[in-house]
Every structure is written in C-alpha cells, then in structure tokens.
Backbone as JSON, one array per atom type, in Angstrom:
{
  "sequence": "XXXXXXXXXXXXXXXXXXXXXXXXXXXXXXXXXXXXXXXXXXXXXXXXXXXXXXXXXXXXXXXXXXXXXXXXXXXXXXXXXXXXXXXXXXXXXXXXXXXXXXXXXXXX",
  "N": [[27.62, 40.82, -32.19], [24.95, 38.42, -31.8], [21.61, 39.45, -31.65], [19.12, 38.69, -29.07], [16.5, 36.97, -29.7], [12.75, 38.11, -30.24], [11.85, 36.12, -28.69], [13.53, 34.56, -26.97], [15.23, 34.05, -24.64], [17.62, 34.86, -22.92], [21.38, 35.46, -21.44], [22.78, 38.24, -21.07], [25.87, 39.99, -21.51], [27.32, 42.81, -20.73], [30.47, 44.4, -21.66], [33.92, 45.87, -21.26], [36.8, 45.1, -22.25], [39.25, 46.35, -21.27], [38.42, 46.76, -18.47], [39.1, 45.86, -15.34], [36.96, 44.69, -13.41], [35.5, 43.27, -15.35], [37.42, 41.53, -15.9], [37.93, 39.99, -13.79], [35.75, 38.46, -13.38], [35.55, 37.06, -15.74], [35.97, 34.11, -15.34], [33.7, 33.08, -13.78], [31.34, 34.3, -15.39], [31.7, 32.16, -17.76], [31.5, 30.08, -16.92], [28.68, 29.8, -15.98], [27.7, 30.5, -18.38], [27.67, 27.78, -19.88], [27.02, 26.12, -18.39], [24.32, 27.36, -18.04], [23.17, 27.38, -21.02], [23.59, 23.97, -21.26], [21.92, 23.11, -19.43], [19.35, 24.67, -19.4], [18.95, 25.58, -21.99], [19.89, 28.02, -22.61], [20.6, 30.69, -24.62], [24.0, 32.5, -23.85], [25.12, 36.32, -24.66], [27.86, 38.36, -25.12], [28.95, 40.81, -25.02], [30.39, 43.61, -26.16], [30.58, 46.74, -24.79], [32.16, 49.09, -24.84], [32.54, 50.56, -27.04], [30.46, 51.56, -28.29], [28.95, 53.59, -26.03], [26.25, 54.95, -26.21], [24.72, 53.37, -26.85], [24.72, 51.28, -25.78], [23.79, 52.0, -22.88], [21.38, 52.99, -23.51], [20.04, 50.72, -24.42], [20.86, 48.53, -23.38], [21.08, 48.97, -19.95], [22.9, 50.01, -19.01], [25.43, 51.32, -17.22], [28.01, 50.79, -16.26], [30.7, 48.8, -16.54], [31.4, 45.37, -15.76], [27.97, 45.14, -16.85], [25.37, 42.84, -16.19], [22.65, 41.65, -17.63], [19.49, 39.72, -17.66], [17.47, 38.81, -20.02], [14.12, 38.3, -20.52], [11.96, 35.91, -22.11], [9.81, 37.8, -23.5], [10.77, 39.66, -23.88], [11.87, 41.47, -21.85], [14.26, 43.33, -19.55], [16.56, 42.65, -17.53], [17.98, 43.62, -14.71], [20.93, 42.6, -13.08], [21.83, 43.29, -9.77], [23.71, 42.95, -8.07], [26.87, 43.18, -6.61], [27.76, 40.39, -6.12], [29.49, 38.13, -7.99], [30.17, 35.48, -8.38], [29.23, 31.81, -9.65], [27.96, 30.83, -8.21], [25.66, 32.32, -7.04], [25.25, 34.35, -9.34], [24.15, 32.32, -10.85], [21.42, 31.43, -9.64], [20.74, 33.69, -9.79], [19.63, 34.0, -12.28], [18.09, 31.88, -12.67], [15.88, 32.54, -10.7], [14.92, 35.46, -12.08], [14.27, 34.52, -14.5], [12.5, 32.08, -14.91], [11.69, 28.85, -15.71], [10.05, 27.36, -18.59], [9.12, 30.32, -19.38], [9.85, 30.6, -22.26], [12.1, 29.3, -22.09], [13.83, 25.73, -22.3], [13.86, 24.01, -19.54], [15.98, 20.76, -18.68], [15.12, 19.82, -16.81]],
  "CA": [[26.81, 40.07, -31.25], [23.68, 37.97, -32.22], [20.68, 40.23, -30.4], [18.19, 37.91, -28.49], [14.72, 37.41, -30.47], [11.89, 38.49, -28.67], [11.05, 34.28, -28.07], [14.27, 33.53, -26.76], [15.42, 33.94, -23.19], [19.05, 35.01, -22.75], [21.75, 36.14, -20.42], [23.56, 39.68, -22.04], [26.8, 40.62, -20.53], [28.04, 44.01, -21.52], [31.77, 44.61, -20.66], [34.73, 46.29, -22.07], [37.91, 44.4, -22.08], [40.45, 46.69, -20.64], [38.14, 46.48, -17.17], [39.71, 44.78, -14.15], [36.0, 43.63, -13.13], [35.4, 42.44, -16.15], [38.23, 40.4, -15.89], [37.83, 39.12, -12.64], [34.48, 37.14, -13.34], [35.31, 35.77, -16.96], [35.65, 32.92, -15.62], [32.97, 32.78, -13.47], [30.34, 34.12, -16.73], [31.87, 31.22, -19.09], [30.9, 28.56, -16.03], [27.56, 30.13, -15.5], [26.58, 29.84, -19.88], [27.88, 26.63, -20.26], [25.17, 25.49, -17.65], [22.85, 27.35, -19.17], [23.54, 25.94, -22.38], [23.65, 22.41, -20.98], [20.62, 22.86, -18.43], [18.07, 25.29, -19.46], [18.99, 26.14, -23.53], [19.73, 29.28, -22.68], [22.78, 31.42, -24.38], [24.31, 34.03, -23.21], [26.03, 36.76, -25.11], [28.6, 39.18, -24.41], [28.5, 42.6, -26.51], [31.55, 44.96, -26.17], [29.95, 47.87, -24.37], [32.86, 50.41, -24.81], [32.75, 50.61, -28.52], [28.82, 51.94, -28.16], [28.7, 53.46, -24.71], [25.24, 55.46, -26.11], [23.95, 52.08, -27.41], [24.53, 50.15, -24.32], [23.47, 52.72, -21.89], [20.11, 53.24, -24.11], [19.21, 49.37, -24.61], [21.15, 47.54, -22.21], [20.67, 49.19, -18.42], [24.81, 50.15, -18.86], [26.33, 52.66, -16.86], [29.44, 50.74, -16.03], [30.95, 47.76, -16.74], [30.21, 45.07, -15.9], [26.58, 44.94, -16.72], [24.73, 42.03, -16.46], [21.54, 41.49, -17.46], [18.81, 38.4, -18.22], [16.28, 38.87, -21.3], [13.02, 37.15, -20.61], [11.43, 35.44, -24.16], [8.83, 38.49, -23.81], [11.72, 40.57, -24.33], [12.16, 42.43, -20.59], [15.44, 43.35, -19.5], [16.66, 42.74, -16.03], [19.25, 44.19, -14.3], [21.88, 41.96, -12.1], [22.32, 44.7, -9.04], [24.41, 42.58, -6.82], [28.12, 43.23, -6.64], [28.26, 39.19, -6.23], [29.82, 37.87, -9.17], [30.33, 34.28, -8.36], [28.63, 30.82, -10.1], [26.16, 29.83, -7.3], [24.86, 33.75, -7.33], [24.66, 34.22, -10.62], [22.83, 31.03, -11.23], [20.7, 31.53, -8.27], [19.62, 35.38, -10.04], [18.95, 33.74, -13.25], [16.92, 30.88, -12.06], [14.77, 33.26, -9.87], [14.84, 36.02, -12.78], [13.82, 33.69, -16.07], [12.22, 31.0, -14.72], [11.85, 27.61, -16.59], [8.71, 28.01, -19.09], [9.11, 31.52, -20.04], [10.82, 31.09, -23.26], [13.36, 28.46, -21.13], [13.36, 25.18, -21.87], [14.69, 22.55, -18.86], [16.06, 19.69, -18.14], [14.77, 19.06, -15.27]],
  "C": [[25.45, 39.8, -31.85], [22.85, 38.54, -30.66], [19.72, 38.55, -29.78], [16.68, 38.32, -29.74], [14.24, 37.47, -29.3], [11.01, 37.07, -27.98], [12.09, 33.58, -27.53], [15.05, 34.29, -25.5], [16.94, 34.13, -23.4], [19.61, 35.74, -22.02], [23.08, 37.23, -21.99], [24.62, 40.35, -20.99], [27.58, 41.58, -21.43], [29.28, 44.32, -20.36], [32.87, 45.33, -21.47], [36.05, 45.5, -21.62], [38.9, 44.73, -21.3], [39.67, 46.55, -19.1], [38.31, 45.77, -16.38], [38.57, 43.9, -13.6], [35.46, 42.77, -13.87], [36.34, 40.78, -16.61], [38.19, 39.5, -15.12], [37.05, 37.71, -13.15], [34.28, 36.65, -14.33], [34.63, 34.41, -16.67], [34.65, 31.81, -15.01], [31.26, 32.65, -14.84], [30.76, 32.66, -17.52], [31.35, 30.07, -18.14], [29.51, 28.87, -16.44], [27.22, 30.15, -17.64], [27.26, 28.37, -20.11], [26.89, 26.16, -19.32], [24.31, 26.01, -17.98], [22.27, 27.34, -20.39], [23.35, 25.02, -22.15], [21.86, 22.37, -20.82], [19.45, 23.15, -18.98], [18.02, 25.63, -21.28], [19.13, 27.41, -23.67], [20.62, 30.12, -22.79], [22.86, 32.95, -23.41], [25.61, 34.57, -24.58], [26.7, 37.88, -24.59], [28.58, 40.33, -25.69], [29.57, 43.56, -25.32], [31.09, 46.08, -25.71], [30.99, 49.56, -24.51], [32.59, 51.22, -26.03], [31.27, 51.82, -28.94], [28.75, 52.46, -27.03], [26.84, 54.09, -24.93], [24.16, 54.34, -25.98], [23.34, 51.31, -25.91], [23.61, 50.69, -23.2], [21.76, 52.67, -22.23], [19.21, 51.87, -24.23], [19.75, 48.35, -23.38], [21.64, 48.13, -20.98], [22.25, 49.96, -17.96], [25.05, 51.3, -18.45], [27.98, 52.43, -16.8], [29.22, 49.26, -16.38], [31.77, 46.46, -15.51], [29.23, 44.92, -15.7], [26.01, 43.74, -17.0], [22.91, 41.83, -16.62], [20.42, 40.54, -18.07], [17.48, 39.47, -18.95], [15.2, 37.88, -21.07], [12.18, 36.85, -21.93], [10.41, 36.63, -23.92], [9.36, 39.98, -24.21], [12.03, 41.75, -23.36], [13.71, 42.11, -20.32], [15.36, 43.14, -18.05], [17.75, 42.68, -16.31], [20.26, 43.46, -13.38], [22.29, 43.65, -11.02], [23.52, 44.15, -8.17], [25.9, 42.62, -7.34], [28.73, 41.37, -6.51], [28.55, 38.14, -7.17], [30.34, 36.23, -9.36], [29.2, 33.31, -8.95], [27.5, 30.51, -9.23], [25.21, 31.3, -7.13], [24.13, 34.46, -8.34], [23.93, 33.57, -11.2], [21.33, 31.15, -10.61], [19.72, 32.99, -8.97], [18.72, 35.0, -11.13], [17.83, 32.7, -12.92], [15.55, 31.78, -11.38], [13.97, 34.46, -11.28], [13.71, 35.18, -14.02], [13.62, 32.36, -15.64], [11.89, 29.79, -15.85], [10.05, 28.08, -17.05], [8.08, 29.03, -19.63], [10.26, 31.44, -20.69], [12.42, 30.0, -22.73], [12.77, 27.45, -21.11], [14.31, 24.31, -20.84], [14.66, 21.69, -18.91], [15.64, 18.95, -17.29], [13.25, 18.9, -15.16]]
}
C-alpha cells in the first residue's frame, strides 16, 4: 500500500479479506473512491490489516475490521464510528471530515 504524504488528503480502509463486513461494503468503498477520484482528487487506499494487526492498531485507529478512516493533508487521522456503511453516509462523513481546501482539490 502507497502511505498518504503528509500534503495529500486520503481515505484508508483497513480490512482483512476473510471478514464478512468487509465484504459486505466492497462495493459500497469502490463507489465511494471512484467519486472521490472523479470529484475531489482524492484516493483512497485499502491496506490488509490482518497481516500487521500491531501496525494497524498502532497507526491506523484498528481494533477490528473494518476500519475506516480519512487522512487530512496535515496528516490527522479520523476515525469513521458509524456502523453505516452505505455511499450517501460515507460520502456525507468524508465531505464533513476533509473538507474541500485542506489538501482536497474540487470540482465544484
């Protein structure tokens, strides 16, 4: 996994593969970076959290999987707390989270 620099705004989803929740909301995460790819320039990566559980737990907020969490360009972590794992929620955290201008640029 390419880390985030500390000038670049990104969403970090730590998950382990065999996890049923992880599975659920693939295919909600792959909606939710392709718009923010399109919209705002903003990737998202996914990082294997099983493989590392000290790693994850120590840098990325991970107790369980999955963890979601947005990187603001100043290099703060935030935590996704909400069990709501759908496209207009997720969009809705990041938008509020990493607003446009910090390290995000928009379209709009």
């Amino acid at each position: 996994m390419k880390v985030p620099t500390r000038k670049e705004a990104a969403l970090v989803v730590v998950y382990a593969p065999w996890c049923q929740f992880c599975q659920a909301m693939e295919s909600e995460i792959e909606k939710v970076a392709a718009d923010l790819q399109e919209g705002r320039m903003m990737p998202t990566y996914k990082l294997r959290g099983d493989e590392d559980r000290a790693f994850v737990q120590e840098n990325w907020n991970t107790e369980s999987f999955p963890t979601i969490n947005a990187v603001s360009a100043d290099g703060k972590i935030y935590k996704y707390e909400s069990e709501k794992r759908d496209f207009e929620s997720l969009r809705k955290w990041v938008e509020e989270t990493v607003p446009c201008g910090e390290g995000v640029m928009c379209d709009h």
